[in-house]
TORKOL-4160 file (C-alpha; in steps of 0.2 Angstrom, whole numbers, padded with zeros to 4 digits, m for minus):
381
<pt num="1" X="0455" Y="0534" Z="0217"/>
<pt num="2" X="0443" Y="0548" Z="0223"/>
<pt num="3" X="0440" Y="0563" Z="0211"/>
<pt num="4" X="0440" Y="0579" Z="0217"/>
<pt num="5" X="0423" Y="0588" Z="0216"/>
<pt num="6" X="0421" Y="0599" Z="0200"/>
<pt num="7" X="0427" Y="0618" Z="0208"/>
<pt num="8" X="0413" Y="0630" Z="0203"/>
<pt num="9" X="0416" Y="0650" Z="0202"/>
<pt num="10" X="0400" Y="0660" Z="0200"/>
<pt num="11" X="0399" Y="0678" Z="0199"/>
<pt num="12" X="0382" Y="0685" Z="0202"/>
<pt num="13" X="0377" Y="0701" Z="0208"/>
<pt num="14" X="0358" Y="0695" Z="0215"/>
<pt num="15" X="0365" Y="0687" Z="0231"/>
<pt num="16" X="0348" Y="0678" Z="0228"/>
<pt num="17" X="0351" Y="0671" Z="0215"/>
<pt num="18" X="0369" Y="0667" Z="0218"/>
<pt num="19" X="0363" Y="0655" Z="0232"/>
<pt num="20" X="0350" Y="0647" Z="0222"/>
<pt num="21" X="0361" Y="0641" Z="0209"/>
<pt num="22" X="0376" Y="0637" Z="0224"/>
<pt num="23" X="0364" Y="0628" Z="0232"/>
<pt num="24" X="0357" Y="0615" Z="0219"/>
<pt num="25" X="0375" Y="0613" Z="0208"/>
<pt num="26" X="0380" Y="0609" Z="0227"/>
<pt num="27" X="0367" Y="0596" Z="0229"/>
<pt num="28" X="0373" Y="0589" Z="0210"/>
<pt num="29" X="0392" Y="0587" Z="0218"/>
<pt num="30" X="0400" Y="0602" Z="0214"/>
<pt num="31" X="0410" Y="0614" Z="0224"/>
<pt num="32" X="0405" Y="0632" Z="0221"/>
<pt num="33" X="0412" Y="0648" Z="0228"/>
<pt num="34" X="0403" Y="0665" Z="0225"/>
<pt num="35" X="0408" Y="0680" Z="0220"/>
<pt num="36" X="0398" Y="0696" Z="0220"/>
<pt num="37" X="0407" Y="0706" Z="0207"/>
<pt num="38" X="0417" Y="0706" Z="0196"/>
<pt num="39" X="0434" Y="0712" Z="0205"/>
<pt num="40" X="0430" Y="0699" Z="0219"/>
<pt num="41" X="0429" Y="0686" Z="0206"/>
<pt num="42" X="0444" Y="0691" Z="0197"/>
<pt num="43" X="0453" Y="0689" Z="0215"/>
<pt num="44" X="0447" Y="0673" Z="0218"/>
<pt num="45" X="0453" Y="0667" Z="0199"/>
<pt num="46" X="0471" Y="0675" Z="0206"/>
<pt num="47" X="0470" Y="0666" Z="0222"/>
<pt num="48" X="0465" Y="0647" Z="0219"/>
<pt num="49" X="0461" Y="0637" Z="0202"/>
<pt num="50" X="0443" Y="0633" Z="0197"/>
<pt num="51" X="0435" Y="0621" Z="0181"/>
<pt num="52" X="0423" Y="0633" Z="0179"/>
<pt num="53" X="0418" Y="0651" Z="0179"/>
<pt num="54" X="0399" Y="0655" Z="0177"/>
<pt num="55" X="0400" Y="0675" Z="0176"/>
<pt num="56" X="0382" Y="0687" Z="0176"/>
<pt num="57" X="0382" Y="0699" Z="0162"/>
<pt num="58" X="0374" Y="0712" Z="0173"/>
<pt num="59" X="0386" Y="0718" Z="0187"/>
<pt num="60" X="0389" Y="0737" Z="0195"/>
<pt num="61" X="0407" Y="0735" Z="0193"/>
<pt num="62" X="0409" Y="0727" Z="0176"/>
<pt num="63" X="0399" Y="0717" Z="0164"/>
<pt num="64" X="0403" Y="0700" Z="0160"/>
<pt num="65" X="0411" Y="0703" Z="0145"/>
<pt num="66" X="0423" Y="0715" Z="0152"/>
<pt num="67" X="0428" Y="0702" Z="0164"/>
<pt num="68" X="0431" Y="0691" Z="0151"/>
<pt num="69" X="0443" Y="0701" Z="0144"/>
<pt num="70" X="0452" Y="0703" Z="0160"/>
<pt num="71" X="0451" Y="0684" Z="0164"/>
<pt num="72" X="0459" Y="0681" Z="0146"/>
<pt num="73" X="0472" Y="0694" Z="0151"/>
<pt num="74" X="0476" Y="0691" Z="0168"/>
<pt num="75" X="0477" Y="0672" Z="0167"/>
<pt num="76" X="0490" Y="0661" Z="0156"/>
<pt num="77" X="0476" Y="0647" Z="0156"/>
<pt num="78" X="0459" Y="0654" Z="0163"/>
<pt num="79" X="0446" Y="0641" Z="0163"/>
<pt num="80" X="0431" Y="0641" Z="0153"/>
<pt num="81" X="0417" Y="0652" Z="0158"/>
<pt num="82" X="0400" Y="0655" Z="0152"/>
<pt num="83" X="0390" Y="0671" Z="0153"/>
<pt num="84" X="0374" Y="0671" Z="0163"/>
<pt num="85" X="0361" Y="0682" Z="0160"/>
<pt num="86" X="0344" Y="0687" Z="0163"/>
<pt num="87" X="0341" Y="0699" Z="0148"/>
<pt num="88" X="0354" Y="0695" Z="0135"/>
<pt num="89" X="0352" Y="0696" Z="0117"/>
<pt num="90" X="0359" Y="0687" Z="0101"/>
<pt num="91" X="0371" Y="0700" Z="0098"/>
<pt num="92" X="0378" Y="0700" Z="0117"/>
<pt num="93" X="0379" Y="0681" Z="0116"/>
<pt num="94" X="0390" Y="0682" Z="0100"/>
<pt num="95" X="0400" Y="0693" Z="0107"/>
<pt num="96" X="0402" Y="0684" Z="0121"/>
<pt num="97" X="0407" Y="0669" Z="0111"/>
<pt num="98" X="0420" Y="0677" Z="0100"/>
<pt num="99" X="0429" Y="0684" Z="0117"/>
<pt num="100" X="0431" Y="0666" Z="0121"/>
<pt num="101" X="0415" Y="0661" Z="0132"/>
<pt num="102" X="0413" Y="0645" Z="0133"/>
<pt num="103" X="0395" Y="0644" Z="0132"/>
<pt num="104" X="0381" Y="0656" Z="0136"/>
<pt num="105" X="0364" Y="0652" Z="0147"/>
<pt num="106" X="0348" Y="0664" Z="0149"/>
<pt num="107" X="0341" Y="0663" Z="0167"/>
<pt num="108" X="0327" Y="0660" Z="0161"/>
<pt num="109" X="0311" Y="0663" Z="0177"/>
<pt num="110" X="0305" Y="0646" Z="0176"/>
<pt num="111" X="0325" Y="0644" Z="0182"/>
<pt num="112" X="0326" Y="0630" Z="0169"/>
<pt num="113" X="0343" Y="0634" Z="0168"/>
<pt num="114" X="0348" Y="0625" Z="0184"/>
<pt num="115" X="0343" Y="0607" Z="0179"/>
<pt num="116" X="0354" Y="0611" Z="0161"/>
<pt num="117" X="0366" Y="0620" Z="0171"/>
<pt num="118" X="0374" Y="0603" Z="0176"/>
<pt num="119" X="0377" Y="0594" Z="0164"/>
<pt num="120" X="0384" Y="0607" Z="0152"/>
<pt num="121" X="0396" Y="0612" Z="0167"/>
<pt num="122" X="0402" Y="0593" Z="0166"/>
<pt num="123" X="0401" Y="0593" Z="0148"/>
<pt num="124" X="0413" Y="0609" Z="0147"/>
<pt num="125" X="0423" Y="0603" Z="0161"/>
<pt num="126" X="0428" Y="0585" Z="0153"/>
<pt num="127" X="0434" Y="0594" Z="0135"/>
<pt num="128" X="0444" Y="0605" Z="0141"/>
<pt num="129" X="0453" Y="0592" Z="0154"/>
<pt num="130" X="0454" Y="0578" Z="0137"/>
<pt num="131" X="0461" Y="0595" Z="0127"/>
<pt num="132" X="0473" Y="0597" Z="0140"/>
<pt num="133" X="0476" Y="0577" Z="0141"/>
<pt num="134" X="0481" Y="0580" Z="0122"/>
<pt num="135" X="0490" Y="0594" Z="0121"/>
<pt num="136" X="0503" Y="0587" Z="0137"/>
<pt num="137" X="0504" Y="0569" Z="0128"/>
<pt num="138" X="0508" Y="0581" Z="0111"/>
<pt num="139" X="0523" Y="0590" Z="0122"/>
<pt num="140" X="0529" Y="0572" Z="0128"/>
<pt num="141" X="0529" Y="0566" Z="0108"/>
<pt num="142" X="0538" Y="0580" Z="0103"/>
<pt num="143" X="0551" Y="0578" Z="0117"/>
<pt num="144" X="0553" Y="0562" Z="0113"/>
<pt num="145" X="0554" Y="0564" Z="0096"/>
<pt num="146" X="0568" Y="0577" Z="0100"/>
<pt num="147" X="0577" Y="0567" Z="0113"/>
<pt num="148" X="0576" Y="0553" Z="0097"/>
<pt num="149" X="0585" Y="0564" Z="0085"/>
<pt num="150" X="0597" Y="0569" Z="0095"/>
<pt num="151" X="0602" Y="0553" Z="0100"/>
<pt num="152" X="0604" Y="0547" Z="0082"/>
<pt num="153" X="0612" Y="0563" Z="0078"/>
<pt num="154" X="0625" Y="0556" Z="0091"/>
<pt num="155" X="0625" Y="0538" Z="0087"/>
<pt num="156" X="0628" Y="0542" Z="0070"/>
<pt num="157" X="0641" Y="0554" Z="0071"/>
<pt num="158" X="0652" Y="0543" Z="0083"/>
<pt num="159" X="0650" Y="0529" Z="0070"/>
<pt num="160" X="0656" Y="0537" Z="0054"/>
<pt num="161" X="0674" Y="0540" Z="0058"/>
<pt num="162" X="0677" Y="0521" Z="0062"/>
<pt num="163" X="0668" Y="0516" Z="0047"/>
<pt num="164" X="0677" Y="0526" Z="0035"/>
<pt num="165" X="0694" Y="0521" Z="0044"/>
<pt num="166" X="0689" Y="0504" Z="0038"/>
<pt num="167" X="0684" Y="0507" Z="0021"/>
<pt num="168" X="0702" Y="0516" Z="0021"/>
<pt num="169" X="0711" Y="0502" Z="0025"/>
<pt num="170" X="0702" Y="0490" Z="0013"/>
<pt num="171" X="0706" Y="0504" Z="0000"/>
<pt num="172" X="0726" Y="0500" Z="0006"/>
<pt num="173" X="0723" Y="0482" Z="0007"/>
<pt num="174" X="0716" Y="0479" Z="m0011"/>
<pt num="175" X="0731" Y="0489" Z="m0016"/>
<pt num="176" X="0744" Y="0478" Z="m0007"/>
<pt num="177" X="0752" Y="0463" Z="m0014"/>
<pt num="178" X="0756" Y="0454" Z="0000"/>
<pt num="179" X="0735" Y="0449" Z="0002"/>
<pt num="180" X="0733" Y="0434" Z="m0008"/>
<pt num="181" X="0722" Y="0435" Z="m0022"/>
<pt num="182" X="0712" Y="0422" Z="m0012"/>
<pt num="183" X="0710" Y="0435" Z="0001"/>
<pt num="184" X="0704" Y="0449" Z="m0011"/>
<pt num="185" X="0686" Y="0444" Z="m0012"/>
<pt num="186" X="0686" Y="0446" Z="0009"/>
<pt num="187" X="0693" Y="0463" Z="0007"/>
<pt num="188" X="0682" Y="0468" Z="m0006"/>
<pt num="189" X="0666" Y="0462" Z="0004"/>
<pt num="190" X="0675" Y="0470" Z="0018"/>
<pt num="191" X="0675" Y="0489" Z="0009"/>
<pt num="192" X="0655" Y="0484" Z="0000"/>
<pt num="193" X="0649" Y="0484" Z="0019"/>
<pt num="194" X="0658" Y="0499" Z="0024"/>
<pt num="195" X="0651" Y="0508" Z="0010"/>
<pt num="196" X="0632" Y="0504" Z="0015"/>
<pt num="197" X="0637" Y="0507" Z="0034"/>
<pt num="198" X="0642" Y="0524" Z="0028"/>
<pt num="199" X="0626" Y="0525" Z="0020"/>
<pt num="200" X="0616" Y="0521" Z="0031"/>
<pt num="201" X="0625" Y="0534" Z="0042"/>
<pt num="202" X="0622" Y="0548" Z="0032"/>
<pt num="203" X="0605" Y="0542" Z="0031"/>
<pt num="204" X="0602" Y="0543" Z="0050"/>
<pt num="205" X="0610" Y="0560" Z="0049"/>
<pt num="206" X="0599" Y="0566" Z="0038"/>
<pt num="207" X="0584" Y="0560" Z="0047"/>
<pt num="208" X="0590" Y="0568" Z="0061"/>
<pt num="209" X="0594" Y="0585" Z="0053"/>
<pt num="210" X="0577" Y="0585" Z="0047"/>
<pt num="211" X="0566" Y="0581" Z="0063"/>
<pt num="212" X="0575" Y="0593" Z="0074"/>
<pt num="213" X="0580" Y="0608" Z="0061"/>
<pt num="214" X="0569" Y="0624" Z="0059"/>
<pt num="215" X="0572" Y="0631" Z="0039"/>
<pt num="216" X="0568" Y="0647" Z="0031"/>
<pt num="217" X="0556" Y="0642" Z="0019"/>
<pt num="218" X="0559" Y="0653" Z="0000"/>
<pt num="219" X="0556" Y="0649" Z="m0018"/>
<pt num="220" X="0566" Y="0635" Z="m0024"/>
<pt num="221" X="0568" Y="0632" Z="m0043"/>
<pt num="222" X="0566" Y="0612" Z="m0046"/>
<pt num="223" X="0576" Y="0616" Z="m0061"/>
<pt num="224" X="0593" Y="0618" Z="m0051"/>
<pt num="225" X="0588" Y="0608" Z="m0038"/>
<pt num="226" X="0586" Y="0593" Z="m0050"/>
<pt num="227" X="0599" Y="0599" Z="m0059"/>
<pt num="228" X="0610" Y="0598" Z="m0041"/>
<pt num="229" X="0604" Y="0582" Z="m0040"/>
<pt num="230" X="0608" Y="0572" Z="m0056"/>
<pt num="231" X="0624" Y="0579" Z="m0055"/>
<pt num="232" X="0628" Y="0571" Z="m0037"/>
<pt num="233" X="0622" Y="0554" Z="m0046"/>
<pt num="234" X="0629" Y="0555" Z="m0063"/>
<pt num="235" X="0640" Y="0540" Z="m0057"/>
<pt num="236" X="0626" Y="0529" Z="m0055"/>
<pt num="237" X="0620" Y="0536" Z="m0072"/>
<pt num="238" X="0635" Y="0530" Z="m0080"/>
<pt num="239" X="0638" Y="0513" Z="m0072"/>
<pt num="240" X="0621" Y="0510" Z="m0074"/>
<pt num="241" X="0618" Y="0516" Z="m0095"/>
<pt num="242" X="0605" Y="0523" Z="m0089"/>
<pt num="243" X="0594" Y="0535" Z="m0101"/>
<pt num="244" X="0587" Y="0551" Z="m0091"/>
<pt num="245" X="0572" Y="0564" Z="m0100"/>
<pt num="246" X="0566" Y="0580" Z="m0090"/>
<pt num="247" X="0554" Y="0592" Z="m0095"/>
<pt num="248" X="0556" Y="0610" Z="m0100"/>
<pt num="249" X="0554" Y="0624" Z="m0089"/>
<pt num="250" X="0551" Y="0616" Z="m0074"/>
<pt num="251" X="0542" Y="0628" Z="m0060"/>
<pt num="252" X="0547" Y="0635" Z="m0045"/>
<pt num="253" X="0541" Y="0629" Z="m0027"/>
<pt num="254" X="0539" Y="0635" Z="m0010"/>
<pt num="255" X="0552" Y="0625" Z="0000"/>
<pt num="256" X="0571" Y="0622" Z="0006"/>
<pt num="257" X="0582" Y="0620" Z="m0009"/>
<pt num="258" X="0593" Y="0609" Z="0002"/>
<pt num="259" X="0580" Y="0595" Z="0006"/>
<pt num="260" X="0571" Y="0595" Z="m0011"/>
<pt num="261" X="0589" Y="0591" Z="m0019"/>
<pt num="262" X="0590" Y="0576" Z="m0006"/>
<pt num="263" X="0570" Y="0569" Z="m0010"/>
<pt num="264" X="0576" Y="0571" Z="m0030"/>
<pt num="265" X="0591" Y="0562" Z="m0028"/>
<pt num="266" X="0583" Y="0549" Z="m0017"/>
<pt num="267" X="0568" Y="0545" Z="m0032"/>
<pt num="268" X="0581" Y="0544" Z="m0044"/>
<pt num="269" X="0594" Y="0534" Z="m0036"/>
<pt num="270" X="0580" Y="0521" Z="m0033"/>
<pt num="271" X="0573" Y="0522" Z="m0050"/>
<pt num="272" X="0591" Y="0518" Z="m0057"/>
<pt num="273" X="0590" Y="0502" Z="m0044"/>
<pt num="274" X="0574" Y="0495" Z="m0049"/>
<pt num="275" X="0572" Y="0500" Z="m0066"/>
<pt num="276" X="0574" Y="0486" Z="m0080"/>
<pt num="277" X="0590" Y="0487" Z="m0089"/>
<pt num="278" X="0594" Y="0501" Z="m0096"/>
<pt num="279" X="0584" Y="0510" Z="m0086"/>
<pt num="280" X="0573" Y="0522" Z="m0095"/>
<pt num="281" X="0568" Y="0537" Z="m0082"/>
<pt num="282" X="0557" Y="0552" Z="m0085"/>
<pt num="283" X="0557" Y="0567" Z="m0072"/>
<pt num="284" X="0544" Y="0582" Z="m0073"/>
<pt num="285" X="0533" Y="0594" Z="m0063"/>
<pt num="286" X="0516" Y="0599" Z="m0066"/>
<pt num="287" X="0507" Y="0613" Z="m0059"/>
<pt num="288" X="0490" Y="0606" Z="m0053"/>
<pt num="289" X="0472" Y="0618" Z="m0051"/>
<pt num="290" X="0475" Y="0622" Z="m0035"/>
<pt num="291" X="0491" Y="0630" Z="m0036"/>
<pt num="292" X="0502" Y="0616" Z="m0029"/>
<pt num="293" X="0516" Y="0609" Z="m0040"/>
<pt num="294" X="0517" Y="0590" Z="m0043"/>
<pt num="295" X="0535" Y="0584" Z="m0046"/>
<pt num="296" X="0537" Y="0566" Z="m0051"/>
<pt num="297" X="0550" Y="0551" Z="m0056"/>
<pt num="298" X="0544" Y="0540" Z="m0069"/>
<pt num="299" X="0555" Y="0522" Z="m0072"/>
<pt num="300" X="0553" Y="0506" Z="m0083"/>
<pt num="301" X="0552" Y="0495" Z="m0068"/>
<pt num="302" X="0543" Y="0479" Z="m0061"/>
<pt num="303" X="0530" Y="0489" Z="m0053"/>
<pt num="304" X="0522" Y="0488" Z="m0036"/>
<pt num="305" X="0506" Y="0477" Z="m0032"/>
<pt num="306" X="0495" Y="0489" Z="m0024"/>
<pt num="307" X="0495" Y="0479" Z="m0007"/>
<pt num="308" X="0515" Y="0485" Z="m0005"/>
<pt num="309" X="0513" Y="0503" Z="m0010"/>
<pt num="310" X="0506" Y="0508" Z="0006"/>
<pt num="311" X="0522" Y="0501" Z="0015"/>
<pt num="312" X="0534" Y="0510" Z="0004"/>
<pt num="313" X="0536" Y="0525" Z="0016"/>
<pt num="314" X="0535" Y="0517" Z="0032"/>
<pt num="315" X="0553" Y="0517" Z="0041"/>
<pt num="316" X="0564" Y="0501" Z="0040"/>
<pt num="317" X="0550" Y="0492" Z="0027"/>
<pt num="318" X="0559" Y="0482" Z="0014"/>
<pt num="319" X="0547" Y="0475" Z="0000"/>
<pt num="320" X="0551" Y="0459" Z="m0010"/>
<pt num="321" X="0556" Y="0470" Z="m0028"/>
<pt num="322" X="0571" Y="0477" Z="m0014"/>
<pt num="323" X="0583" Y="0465" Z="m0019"/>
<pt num="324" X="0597" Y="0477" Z="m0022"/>
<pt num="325" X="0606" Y="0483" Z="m0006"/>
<pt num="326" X="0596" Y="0494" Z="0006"/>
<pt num="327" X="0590" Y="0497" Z="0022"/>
<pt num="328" X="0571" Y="0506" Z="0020"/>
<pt num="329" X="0576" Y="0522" Z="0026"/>
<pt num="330" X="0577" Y="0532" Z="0012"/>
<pt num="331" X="0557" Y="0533" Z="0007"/>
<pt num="332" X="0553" Y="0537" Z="0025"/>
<pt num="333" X="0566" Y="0551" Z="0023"/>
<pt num="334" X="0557" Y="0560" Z="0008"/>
<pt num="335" X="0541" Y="0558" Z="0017"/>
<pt num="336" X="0548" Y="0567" Z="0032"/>
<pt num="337" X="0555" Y="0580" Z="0022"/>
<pt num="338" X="0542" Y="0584" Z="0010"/>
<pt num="339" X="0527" Y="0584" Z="0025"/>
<pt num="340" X="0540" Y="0596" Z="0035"/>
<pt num="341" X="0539" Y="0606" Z="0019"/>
<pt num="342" X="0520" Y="0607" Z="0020"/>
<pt num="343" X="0518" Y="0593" Z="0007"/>
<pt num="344" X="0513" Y="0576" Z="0003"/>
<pt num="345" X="0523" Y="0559" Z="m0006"/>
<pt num="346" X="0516" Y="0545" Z="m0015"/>
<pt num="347" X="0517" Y="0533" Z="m0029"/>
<pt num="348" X="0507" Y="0528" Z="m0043"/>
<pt num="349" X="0512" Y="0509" Z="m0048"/>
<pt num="350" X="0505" Y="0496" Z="m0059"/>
<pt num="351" X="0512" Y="0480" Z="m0059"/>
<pt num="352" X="0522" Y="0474" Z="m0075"/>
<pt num="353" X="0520" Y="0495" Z="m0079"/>
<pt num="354" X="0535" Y="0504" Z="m0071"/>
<pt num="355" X="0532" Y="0516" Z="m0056"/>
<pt num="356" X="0528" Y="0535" Z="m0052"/>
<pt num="357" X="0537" Y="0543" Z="m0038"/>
<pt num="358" X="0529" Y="0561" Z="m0033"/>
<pt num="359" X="0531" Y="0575" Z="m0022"/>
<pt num="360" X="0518" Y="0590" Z="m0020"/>
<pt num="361" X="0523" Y="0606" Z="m0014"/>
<pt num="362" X="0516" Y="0623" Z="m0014"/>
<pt num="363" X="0520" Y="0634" Z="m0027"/>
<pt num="364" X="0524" Y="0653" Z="m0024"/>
<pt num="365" X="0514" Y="0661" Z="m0035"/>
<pt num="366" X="0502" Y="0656" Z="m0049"/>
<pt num="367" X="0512" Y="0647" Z="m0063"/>
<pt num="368" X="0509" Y="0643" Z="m0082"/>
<pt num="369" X="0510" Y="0625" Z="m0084"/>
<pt num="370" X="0525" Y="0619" Z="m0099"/>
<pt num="371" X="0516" Y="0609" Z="m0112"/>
<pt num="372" X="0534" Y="0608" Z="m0121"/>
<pt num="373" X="0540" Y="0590" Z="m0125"/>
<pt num="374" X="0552" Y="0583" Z="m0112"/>
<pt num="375" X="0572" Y="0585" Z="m0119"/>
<pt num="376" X="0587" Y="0570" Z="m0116"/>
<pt num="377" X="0597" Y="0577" Z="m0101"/>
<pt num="378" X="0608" Y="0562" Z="m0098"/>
<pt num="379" X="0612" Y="0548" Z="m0107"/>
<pt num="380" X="0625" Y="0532" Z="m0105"/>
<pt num="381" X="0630" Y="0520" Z="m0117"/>
């Protein structure tokens, strides 16, 4: 495949000049048109794309600068340009910069400038065509990611009503004497699996909520939004005999109430799962120098060997302590959520030690950290 030569626009007064500098880029394989003024030039950028703009600061009809601005203006991607001067100063050359020049070049009389001139034209020219290479594989990510979400928005949404017609009917059929007692165990696995299908299903929904949703981020008080949380688990509390301590006056965040309730209840839930019986679980917030809030979920597990921590959050990872049912979407889910939020996740693990779930969020406003001892919230015989 042949490249096309590099299309060169230069605007130079000094007709002179102008054809020094077309002719030696010329003889270095670029195309260059010319352009005597600034109002030529600009008809040129209207009529026909370039890679480069080299502009003279010095011109009857405008200065550079003031073509600049009317470059910026008048095109929706103008290409980079650099400001040529014979006579410029620091001041001119800052300017110049913070209007978006590229670059900016003294003509210097030994014309030293030609034999840089070149390879700073190639130079420019390449990062802004990779820039452009990144920000068009950036759009096709996100389309993708889009065209994702929606597809297991759909997926999971055409699933759940089949899947909770056949939990239904186990529910009818452990309730029927005519199934032998023989037959029970069947119907029971049968209404197990239909409960982690479900799961599962509100899982993928959830993931696809938050890749394609736009919030309002607000203040959100951890407080109710833990408080939301335990009790949309106090089942698993119960069955479980499990023993939960949060701290006092837990600080506010900047977030979306909605999804913190979901990252709480997904720390907890797991927590209950892996803890060692009864589980003994500690949940708190702390507000860190920076002004970020730290929210955590302590349990009395097995731990995690440093090697699996990092693939806790990767999507569809399962590590060997997973024993219990699951299908190793639900970390990948809080990290989603949380970095949507502008945060970050993690763990803090020692084998044989128990394990620290976190989230870190920013905080609305400065915050006085609670030194109070944490208080019983829950507890299960």
């Amino acid at each position: 495949m042949v490249l096309a030569p590099p299309r060169v626009l230069y605007v130079e007064d000094d007709p002179g000049m102008a054809r020094l500098l077309q002719k030696h880029l010329t003889r270095q394989g670029f195309e260059v048109t010319l352009a005597g003024n600034g109002t030529e030039g600009l008809q040129q950028l209207m009529r026909r794309s370039f890679d480069m703009v080299l502009i003279d600061y010095w011109m009857p009809d405008m200065t550079g600068l003031e073509m600049l601005a009317e470059m910026q203006h008048a095109l929706a991607d103008p290409p980079p340009a650099v400001i040529v001067t014979a006579s410029g100063t620091e001041a001119v050359a800052v300017e110049a910069m913070k209007q978006g020049a590229a670059d900016y070049l003294i003509k210097d009389s030994m014309h030293e400038y030609l034999h840089t001139m070149p390879e700073r034209i190639t130079e420019l020219t390449e990062r802004r065509r990779l820039l452009k290479a990144k920000q068009a594989a950036e759009a096709e990510k996100e389309k993708m990611i889009l065209e994702l979400n929606a597809f297991a928005h759909t997926v999971a949404h055409d699933l759940k009503n089949p899947v909770f017609s056949l939990k239904g009917i186990a529910s009818i059929l452990m309730q029927d004497d005519a199934v032998l007692p023989s037959h029970q165990r069947f119907v029971q696995a049968v209404s197990d699996i239909s409960d982690r299908m479900g799961q599962i299903i509100e899982d993928l929904l959830l993931l696809a909520c938050v890749g394609g949703q736009q919030v309002q981020l607000s203040r959100v008080s951890l407080a109710d939004s833990l408080a939301a949380a335990l009790n949309r688990v106090q089942f698993q509390i119960e069955q479980s005999g499990a023993v939960i301590e949060t701290g006092a006056d837990l600080p506010e965040v900047w977030g979306y109430a909605g999804w913190i309730e979901e990252v709480w209840v997904n720390y907890i839930t797991n927590a209950i799962k892996y803890s060692h019986r009864p589980p003994q679980i500690r949940l708190g917030a702390t507000l860190l120098p920076d002004g970020r809030v730290r929210a955590w979920v302590r349990d009395n597990g097995p731990g995690i060997r440093p090697e699996d921590q990092q693939k806790l959050f990767t999507p569809f990872t399962r590590l060997d302590r997973s024993k219990a049912n699951g299908h190793g979407l639900g970390l990948s889910i809080v990290q989603r959520i949380i970095e949507k939020l502008n945060g970050s996740v993690g763990v803090d693990s020692t084998p044989g030690e128990g394990s620290e779930f976190f989230f870190i969020l920013p905080a609305p406003a400065a915050q006085v950290r609670s030194e109070r001892p944490f208080q019983t919230a829950a507890v299960a015989a």
